[in-house]
C-alpha positions as CSV (number, residue, x, y, z in Angstrom):
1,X,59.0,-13.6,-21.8
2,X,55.2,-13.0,-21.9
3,X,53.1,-16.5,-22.7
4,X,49.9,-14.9,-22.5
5,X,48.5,-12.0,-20.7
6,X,48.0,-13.8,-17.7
7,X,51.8,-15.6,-17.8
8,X,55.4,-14.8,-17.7
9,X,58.0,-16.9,-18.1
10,X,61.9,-16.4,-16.3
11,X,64.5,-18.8,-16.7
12,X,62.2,-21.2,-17.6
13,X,59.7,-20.8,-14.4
14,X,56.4,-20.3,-15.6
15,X,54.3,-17.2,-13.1
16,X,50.9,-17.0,-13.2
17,X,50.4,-13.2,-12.3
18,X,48.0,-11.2,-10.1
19,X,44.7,-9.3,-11.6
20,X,45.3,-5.7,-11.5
21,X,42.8,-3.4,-9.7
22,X,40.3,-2.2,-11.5
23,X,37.8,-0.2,-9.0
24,X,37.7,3.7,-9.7
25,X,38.9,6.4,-7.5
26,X,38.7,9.9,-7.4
27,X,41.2,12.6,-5.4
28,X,38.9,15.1,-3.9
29,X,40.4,18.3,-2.4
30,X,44.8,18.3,-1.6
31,X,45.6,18.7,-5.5
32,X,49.1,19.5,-4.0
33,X,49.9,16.2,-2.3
34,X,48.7,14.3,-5.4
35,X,51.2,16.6,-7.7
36,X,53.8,15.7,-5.0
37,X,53.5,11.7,-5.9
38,X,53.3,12.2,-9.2
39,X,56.4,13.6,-9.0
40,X,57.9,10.9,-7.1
41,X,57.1,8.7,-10.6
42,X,59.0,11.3,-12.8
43,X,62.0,9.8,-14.4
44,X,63.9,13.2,-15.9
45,X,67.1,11.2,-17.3
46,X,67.6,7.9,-18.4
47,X,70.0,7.6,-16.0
48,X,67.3,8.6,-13.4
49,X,65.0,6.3,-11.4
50,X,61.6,6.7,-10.3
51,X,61.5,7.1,-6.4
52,X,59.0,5.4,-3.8
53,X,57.5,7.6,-1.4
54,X,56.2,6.7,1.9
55,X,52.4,7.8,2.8
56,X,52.2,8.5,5.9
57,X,48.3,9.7,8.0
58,X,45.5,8.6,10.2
59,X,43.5,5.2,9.1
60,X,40.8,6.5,6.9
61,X,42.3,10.0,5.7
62,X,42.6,8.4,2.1
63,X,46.1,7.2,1.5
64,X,45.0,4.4,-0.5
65,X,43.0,6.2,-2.2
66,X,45.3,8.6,-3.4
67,X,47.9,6.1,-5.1
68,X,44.8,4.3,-6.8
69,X,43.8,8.2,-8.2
70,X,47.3,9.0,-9.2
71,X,47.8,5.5,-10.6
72,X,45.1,5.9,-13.1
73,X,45.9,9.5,-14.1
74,X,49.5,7.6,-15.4
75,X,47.5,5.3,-16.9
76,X,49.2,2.4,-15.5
77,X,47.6,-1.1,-14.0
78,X,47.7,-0.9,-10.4
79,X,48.2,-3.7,-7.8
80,X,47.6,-3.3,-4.0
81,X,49.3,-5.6,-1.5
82,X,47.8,-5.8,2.0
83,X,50.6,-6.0,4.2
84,X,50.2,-7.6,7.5
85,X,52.1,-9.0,10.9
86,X,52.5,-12.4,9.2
87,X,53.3,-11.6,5.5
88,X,56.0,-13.7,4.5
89,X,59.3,-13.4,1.6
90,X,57.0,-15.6,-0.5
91,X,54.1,-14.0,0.4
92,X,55.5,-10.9,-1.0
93,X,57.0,-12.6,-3.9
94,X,56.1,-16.1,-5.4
95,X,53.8,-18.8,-3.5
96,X,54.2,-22.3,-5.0
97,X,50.7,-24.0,-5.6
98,X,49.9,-27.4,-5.7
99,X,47.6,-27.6,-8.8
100,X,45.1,-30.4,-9.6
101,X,47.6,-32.2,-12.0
102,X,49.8,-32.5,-8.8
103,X,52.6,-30.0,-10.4
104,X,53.9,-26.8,-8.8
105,X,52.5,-23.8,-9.7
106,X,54.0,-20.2,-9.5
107,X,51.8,-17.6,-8.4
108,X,53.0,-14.2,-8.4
109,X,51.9,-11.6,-6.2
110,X,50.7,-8.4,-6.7
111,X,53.6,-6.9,-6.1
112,X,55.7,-8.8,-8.6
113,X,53.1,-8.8,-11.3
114,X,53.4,-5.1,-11.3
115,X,57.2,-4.6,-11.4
116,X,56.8,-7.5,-15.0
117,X,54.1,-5.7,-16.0
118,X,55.0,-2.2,-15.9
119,X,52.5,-1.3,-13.5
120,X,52.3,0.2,-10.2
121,X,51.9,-1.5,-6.8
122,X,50.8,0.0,-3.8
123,X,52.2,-1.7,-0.7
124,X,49.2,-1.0,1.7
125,X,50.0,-0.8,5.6
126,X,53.7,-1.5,4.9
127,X,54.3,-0.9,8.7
128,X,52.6,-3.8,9.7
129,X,55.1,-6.2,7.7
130,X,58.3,-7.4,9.6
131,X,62.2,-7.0,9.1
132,X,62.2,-10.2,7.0
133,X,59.7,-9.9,4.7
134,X,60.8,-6.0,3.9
135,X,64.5,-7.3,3.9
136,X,63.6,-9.3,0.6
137,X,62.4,-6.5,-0.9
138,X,65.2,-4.2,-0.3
139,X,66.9,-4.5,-3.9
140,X,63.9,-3.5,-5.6
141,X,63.6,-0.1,-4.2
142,X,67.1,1.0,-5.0
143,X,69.7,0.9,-8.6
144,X,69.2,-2.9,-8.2
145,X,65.1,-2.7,-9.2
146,X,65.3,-6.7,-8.8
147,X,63.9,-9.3,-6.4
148,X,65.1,-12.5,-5.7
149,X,62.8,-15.7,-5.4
150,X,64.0,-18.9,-3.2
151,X,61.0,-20.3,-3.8
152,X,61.0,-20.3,-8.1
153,X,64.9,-19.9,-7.7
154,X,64.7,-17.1,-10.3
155,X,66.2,-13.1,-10.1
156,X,62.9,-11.1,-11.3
157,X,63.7,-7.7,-13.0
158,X,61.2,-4.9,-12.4
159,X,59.9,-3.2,-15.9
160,X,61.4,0.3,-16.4
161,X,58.2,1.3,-16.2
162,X,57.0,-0.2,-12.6
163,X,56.2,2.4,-9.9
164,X,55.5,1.7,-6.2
165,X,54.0,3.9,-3.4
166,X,54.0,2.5,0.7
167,X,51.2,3.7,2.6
168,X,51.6,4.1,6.5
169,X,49.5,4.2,9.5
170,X,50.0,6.4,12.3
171,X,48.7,4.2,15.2
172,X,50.9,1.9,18.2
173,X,50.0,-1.4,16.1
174,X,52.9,-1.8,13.7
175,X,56.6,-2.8,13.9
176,X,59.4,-0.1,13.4
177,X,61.1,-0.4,9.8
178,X,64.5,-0.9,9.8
179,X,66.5,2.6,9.1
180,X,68.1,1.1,6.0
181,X,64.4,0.3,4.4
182,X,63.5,3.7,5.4
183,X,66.4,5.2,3.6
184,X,64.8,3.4,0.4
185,X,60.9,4.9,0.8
186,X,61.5,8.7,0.5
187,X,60.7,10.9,0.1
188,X,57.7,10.9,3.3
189,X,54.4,12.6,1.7
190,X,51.8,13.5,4.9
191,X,48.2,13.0,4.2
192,X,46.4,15.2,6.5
193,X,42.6,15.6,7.2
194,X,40.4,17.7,4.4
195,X,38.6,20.6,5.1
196,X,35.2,21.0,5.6
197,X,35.0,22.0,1.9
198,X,36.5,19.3,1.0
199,X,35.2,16.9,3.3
200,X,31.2,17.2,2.3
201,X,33.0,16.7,-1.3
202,X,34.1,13.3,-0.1
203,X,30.8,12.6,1.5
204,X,28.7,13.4,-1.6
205,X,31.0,11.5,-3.8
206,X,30.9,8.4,-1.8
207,X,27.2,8.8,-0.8
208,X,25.3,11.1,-3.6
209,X,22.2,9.7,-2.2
210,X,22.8,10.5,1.6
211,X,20.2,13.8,2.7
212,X,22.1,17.8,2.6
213,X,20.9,17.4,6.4
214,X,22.6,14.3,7.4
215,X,25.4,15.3,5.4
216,X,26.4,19.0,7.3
217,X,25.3,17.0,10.7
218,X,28.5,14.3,9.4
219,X,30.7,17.2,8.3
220,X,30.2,19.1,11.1
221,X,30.9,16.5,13.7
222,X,34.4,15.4,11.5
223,X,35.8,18.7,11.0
224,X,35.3,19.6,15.2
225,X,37.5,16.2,16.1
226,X,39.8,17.5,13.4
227,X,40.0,20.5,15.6
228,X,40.3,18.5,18.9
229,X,42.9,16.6,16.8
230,X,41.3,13.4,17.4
231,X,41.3,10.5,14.6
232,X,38.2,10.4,13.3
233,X,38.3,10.2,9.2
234,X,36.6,10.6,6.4
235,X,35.6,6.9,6.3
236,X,34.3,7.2,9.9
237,X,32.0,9.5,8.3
238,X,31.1,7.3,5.6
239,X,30.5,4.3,7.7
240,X,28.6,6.2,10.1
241,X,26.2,7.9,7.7
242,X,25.5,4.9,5.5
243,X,24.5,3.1,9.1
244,X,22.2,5.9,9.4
245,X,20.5,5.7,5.9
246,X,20.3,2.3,6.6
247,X,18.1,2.8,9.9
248,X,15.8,5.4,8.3
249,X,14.9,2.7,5.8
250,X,14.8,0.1,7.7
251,X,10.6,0.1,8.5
252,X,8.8,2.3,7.1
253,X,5.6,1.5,8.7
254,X,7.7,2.4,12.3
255,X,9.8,5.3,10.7
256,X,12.9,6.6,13.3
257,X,13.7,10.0,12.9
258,X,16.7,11.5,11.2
259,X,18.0,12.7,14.6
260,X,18.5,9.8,16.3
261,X,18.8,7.6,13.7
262,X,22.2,9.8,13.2
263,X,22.9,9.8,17.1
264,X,22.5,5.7,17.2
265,X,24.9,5.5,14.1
266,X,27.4,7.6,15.8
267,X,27.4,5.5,19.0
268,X,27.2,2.2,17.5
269,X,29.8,3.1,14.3
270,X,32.3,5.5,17.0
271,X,31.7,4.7,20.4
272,X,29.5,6.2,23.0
273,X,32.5,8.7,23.8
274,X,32.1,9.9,20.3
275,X,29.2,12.1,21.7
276,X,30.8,14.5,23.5
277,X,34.1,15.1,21.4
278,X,35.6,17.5,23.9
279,X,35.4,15.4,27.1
280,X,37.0,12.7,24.8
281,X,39.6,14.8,23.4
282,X,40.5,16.0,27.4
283,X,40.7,12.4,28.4
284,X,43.4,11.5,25.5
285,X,45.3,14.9,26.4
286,X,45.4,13.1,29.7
287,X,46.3,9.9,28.4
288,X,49.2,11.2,26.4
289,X,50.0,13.0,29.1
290,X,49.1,16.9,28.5
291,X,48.3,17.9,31.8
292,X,51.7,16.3,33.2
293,X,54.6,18.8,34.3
294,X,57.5,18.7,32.1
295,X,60.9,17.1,33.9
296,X,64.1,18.3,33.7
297,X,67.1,16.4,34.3
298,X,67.0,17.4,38.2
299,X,63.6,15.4,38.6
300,X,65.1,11.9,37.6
301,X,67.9,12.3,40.4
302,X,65.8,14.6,42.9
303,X,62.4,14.3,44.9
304,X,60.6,17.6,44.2
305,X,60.5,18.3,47.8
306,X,64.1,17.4,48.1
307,X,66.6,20.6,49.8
308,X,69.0,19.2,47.7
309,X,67.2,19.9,44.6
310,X,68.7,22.3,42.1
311,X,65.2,23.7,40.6
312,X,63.8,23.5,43.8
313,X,61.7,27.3,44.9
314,X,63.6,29.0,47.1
315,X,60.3,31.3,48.1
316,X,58.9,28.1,49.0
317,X,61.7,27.6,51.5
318,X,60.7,31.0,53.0
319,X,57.3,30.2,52.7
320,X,57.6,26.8,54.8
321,X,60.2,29.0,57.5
322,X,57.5,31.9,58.1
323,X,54.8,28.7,58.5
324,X,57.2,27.1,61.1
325,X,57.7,30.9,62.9
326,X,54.2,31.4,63.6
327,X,53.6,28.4,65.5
């Protein structure tokens, strides 16, 4: 039951809901991976539910981005959710308040105030948030399309219109989600790095007052580490040119030039490995162990000098024999 457009009332607990997002976004380049959630959303029966796909890519590819875009093409108020190590059930659900009066209030989260509003919520770094807190969320994402609030001591229904999205980053800082949660976010949607079409699109969008020269120089340097398969995004770029623009205006009595004003951002914004992409991208082939020999089962049993091992050379035998002969 709606009180006003900022309350909802369950079983007689009053929720005071979230404000939806209202910044714009734009989807540049990739049209396909946007179709692709969209098509997640799609409810073809009435017996059919929308699904809640997982998007999966490097920090700063744009995952976020793209749920906000396709979010406002459906025309649908949009909540985001930062997930994190520590996020708590009630976190992720209701948080009681103490208000001024002294009563208990009932805030709802984002997350909640999309699913009674219709909306959609994009649960942002969802592989940061632990077993328990995904645990309470599990009957949402399948038939059930509830949660379940200790806290209030209410069952919320999510809005047959509600849509969700779970964005994913690939890096070593984030738990491993349970297989049956997993079994809940499909299907898995890839956001990959844009071209270099794409990529200056991005740029220009996000920085329409940044130089053409500064621009290619940005482009240029993201779509080599794309090459080298190293991480750096889109938002890298961003960060580093508005550092840049920042510099060049700094003092204009004491101007720097656009050169190094380009080279300092890219040091200070990326590192001082960033300079030389493919010494950098040799050192993490080392690190992740590219120039390493592949093992077979033999080598966990067998010293590689070993007679007794079975993939052992046997020219090298010969080799050692004829060495021993001479002498």
């Amino acid at each position: 039951m709606m009180t006003d457009n900022r309350h909802v009332e369950i079983d007689g607990v009053t929720l005071k809901l979230a404000q939806p997002h209202s910044a714009p976004a734009q989807w540049i380049g990739q049209q396909e991976i946007l179709m692709q959630l969209l098509a997640c959303w799609i409810v073809v029966d009435d017996n059919d539910l929308p699904l809640t796909p997982r998007l999966i890519g490097s920090p700063g590819v744009g995952k976020t981005q793209l749920a906000i875009a396709a979010a406002n093409q459906q025309q649908l108020p949009l909540f985001i959710y930062q997930c994190t190590a520590d996020t708590r059930p009630e976190d992720l659900l209701i948080t009681p308040v103490l208000s001024r009066g002294g009563e208990i209030e009932y805030h709802a989260s984002p997350l909640v105030s999309a699913m009674l509003l219709g909306g959609v919520c994009v649960l942002d770094e969802g592989n940061r948030m632990n077993e328990k807190s995904w645990a309470s969320v599990a009957p949402l994402f399948d038939s059930r399309r509830y949660v379940e609030s200790i806290v209030a001591g209410i069952t919320i229904p999510a809005d047959r219109d509600f849509r969700a999205a779970v964005t994913m980053n690939q890096d070593e800082s984030t738990f491993e989600i349970p297989d049956y949660i997993l079994s809940r976010l499909q299907p898995t949607l890839k956001v990959g790095f844009p071209n270099k079409q794409d990529e200056m699109a991005i740029l220009q969008y996000h920085l329409p007052f940044a130089e053409p020269e500064m621009l290619a120089m940005t482009v240029e340097f993201l779509q080599r580490s794309h090459e080298l398969k190293l991480d750096f995004s889109p938002r890298d770029g961003i960060n580093l040119l508005r550092y840049a623009l920042k510099r060049l205006t700094q003092d204009p009595t004491h101007p720097i030039g656009r050169d190094a004003a380009w080279r300092e951002a890219l040091e200070k914004c990326l590192g001082e490995d960033a300079a030389d992409l493919e010494s950098l991208a040799q050192r993490k082939s080392r690190t992740l162990g590219g120039d390493a020999v592949p093992l077979g089962l033999a080598d966990l049993f067998f010293d590689a000098d070993d007679p007794l091992h079975p993939d052992r050379d046997v020219d090298d035998d010969d080799d050692d024999e004829d060495e021993r002969g001479d002498f």
